[in-house]
C-alpha positions in Angstrom: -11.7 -37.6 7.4 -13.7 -38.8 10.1 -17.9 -39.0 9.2 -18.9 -36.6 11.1 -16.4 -34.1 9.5 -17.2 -35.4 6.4 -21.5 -34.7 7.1 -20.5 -30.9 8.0 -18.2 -29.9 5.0 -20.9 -31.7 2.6 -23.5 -29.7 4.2 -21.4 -26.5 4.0 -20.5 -27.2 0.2 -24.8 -27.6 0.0 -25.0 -24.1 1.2 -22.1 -22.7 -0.7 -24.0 -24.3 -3.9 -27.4 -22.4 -2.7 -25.2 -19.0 -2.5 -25.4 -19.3 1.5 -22.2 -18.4 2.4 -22.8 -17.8 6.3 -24.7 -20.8 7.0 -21.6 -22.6 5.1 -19.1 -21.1 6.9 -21.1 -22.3 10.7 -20.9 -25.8 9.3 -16.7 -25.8 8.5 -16.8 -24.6 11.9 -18.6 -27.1 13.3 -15.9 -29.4 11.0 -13.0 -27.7 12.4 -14.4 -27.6 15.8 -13.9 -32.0 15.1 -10.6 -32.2 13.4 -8.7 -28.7 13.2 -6.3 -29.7 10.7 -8.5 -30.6 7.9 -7.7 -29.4 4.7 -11.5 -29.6 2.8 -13.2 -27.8 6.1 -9.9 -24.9 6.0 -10.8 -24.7 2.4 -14.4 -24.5 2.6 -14.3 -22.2 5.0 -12.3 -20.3 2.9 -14.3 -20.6 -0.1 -17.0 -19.2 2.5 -15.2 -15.9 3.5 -14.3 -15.3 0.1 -17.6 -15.6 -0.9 -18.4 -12.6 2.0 -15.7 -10.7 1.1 -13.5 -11.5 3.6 -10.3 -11.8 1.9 -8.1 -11.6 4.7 -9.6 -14.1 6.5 -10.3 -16.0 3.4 -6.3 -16.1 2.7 -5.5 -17.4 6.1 -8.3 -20.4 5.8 -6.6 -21.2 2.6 -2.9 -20.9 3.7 -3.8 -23.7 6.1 -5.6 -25.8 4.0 -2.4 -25.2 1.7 -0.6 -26.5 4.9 -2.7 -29.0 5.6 -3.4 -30.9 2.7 0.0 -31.0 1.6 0.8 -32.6 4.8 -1.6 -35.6 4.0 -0.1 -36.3 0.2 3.0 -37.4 2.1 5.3 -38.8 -0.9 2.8 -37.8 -3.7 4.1 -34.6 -4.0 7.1 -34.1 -6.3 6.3 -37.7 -7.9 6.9 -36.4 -11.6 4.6 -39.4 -12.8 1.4 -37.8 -11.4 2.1 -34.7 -13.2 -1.0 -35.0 -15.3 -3.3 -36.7 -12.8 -3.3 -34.5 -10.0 -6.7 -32.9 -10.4 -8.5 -35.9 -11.2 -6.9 -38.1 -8.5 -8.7 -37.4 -4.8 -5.7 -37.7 -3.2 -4.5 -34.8 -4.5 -7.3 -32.8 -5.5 -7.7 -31.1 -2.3 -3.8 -29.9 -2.5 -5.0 -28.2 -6.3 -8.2 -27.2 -4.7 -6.2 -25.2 -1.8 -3.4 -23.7 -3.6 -6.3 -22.6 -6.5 -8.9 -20.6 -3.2 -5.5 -19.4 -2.0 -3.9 -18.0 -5.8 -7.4 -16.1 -6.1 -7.4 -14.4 -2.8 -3.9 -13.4 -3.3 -5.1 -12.1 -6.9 -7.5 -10.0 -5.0 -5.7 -8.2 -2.6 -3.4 -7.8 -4.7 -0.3 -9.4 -4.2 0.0 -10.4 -7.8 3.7 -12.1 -7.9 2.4 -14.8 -5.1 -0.8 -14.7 -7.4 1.3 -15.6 -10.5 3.5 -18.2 -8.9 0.7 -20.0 -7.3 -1.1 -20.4 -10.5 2.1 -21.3 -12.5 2.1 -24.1 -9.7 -1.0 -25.6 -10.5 0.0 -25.4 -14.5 2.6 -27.4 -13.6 1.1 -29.9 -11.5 -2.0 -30.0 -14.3 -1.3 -29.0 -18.0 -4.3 -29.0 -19.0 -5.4 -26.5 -17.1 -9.0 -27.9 -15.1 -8.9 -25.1 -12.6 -9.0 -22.1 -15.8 -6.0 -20.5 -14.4 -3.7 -19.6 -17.5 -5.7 -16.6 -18.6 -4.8 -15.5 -14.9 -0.9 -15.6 -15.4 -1.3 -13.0 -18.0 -3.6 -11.2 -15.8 -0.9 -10.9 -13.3 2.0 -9.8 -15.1 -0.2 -7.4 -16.8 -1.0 -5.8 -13.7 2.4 -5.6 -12.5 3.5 -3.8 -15.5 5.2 -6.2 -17.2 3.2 -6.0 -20.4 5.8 -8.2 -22.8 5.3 -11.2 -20.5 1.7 -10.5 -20.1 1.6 -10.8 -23.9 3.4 -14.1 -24.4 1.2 -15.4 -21.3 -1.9 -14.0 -23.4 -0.7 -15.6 -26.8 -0.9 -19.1 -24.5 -4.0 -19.5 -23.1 -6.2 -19.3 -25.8 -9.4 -17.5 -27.2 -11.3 -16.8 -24.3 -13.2 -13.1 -24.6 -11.4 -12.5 -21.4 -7.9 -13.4 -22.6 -8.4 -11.3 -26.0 -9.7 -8.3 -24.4 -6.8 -8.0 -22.1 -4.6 -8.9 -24.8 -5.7 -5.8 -26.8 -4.9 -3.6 -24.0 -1.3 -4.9 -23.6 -0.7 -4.4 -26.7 -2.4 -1.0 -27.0 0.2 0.0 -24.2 3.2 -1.4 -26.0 2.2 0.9 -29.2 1.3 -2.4 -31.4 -1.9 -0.7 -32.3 -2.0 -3.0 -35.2 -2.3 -6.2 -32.9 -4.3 -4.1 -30.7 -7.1 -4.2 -33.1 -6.2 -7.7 -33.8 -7.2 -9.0 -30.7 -9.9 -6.7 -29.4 -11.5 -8.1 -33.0 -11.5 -11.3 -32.2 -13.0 -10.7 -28.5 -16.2 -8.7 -29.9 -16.9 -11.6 -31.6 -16.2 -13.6 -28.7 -19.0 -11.7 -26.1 -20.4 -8.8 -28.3 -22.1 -7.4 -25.4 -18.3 -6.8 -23.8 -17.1 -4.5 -26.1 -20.7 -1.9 -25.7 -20.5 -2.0 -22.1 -17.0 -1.2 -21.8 -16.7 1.5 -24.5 -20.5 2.8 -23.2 -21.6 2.3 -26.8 -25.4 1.3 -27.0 -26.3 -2.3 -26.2 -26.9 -5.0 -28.9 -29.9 -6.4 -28.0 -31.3 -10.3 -28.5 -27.9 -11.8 -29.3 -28.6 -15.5 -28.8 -25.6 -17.2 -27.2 -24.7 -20.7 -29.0 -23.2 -23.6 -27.5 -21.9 -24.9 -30.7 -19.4 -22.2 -30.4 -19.5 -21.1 -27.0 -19.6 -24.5 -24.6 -18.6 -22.3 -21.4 -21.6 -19.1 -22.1 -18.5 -16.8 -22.0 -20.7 -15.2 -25.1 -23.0 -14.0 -22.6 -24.2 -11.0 -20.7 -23.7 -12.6 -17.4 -19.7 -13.2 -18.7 -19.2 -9.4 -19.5 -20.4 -8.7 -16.3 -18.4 -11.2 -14.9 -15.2 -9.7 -16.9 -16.8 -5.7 -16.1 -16.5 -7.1 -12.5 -13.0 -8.0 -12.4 -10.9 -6.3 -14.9 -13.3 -3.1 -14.8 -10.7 -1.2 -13.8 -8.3 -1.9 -16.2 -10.6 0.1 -18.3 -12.2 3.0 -16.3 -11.1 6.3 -15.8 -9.0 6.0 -19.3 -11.1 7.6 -21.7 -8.7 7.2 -24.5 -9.1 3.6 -23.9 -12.3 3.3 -24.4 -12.6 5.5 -27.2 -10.3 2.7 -28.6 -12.3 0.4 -28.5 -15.3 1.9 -29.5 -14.1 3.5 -32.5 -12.7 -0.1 -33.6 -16.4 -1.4 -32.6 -18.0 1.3 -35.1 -16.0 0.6 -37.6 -17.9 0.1 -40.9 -15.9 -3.1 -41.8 -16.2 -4.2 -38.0 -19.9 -3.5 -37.9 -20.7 -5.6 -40.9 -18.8 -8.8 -39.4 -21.1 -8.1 -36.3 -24.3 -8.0 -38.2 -23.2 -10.9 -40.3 -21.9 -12.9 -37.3 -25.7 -12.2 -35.0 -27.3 -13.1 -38.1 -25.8 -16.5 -38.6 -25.9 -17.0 -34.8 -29.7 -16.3 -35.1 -29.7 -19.6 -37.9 -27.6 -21.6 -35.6 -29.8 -21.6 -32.5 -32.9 -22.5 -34.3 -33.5 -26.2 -33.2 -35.4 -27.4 -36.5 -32.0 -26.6 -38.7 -30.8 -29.9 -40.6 -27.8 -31.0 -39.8 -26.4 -29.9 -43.2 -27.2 -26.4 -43.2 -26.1 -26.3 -39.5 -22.6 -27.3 -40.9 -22.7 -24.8 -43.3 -23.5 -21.8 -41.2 -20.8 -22.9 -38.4 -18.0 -22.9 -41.2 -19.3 -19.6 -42.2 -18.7 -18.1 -39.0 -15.8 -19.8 -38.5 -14.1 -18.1 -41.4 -15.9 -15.0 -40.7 -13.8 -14.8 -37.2 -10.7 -16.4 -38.8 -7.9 -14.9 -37.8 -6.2 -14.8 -40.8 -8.8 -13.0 -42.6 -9.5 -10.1 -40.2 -5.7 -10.1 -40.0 -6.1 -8.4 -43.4 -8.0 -5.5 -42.7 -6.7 -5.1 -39.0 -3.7 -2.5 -40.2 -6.6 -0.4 -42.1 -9.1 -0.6 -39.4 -6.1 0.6 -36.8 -4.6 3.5 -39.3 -8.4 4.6 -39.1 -8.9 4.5 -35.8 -5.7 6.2 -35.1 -5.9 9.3 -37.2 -9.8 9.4 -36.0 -8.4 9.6 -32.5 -4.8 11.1 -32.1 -5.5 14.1 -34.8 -4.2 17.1 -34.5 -5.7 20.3 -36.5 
């Protein structure tokens, strides 16, 4: 990358940071106007149009810098001993980069099997994961209707409000109710705002959010939005659904783990707690969300919620 190219894809990554996404895409331009095979100005401009709403355009920008970049890794590519380095290497982060703008796009105009093999890509080129694109695999098959896979894909990528929310709905279309309740109890406690907003129950109000617990914020408002945003429609215009979940969300023995749960987050996020106390209150709530506890009551709270819902006079 010549200087010059380099000065107009910094300055557009400045104005993508700002949430300028018009001014950023006139300075890949300018990059591409310089060198027109450039993989970081095709995938800023990219990350520009996707940022407008362009998708279509967005996905072409990204096919090339696909193109493109792995042009330039030459005999990297395929090198099984860089399996686990290809993010944090620069060589070949612009490759991930690419084929993670161009797995999103796809997502969103949904063409969810080049979706799903684009992030199983970057699995396999990075394990761990950097780019948070597991939860998306699930996502995927889920949306294709292929609700035992989704499951399993769910089941692997962890804890994330997202991840369990989605996970309760796949199950609540495969008749595991039990499950269903399962997971949807875990994700309330994951983002308690989710569960009002999507089951139009009434907003809790100050919920501190805790980084002891929560590094990412995905406890926040701003998350359920996030998740409201994208998988939204997973949920509207299915009234049974969301009746679901709020009648598991009113449960008595649900309510009191909420109540118990705010109040130790309340504790936790006081700044003048000793260390020792601190402790305390985060094992708590650790074993307050344990699995294997709620996993006790989760077959009475779902024989509840069913006859509640599906009885007939």
């Amino acid at each position: 990358m010549s200087e010059d190219v380099r000065t107009w894809c910094e300055r557009g990554a400045d104005h993508l940071d700002r949430g300028e996404p018009e001014e950023a895409l006139e300075c890949y331009q300018r990059a591409l106007e310089m060198d027109s095979e450039d993989p970081e100005a095709w995938c800023g401009s990219g990350k520009a149009c996707y940022d407008l709403g362009r998708l279509k355009r967005a996905d072409q920008d990204y096919r090339r810098a696909v193109r493109y970049a792995r042009q330039r890794l030459g005999p990297i590519e395929g090198d099984p001993r860089r399996a686990r380095r290809w993010w944090t290497d620069v060589r070949t982060r612009p490759y991930m980069r690419a084929l993670h703008g161009r797995g999103l796009t796809r997502f969103w105009l949904g063409a969810y099997e080049d979706a799903a093999r684009i992030f199983r890509k970057l699995l396999k080129l990075s394990p761990s994961d950097p780019l948070d694109v597991r939860f998306l695999v699930g996502e995927t098959c889920f949306r294709m209707g292929q609700d035992e896979q989704a499951v399993r894909e769910f089941l692997r990528a962890g804890d994330d409000p997202d991840v369990l929310f989605n996970l309760g709905l796949a199950h609540f279309y495969r008749g595991d109710f039990m499950r269903s309740v399962g997971a949807l109890r875990l994700g309330i406690f994951e983002n308690l705002h989710l569960a009002a907003r999507l089951s139009d129950a009434e907003p809790l109000n100050d919920v501190p959010s805790y980084r002891g617990t929560h590094p990412k914020a995905l406890d926040t408002e701003d998350a359920a939005e996030d998740y409201d945003e994208r998988c939204g429609d997973l949920w509207s215009g299915r009234p049974l659904l969301r009746r679901w979940l709020r009648a598991i969300y009113e449960h008595p023995l649900v309510k009191a783990d909420i109540e118990r749960h705010i109040q130790i987050l309340r504790r936790l996020v006081d700044e003048a707690l000793e260390p020792g106390e601190r402790a305390r209150l985060e094992g708590e709530d650790t074993a307050l969300r344990g699995e294997a506890r709620l996993a006790l009551s989760d077959k009475q709270i779902a024989q509840d919620v069913a006859a509640k819902l599906f009885r007939v006079d």
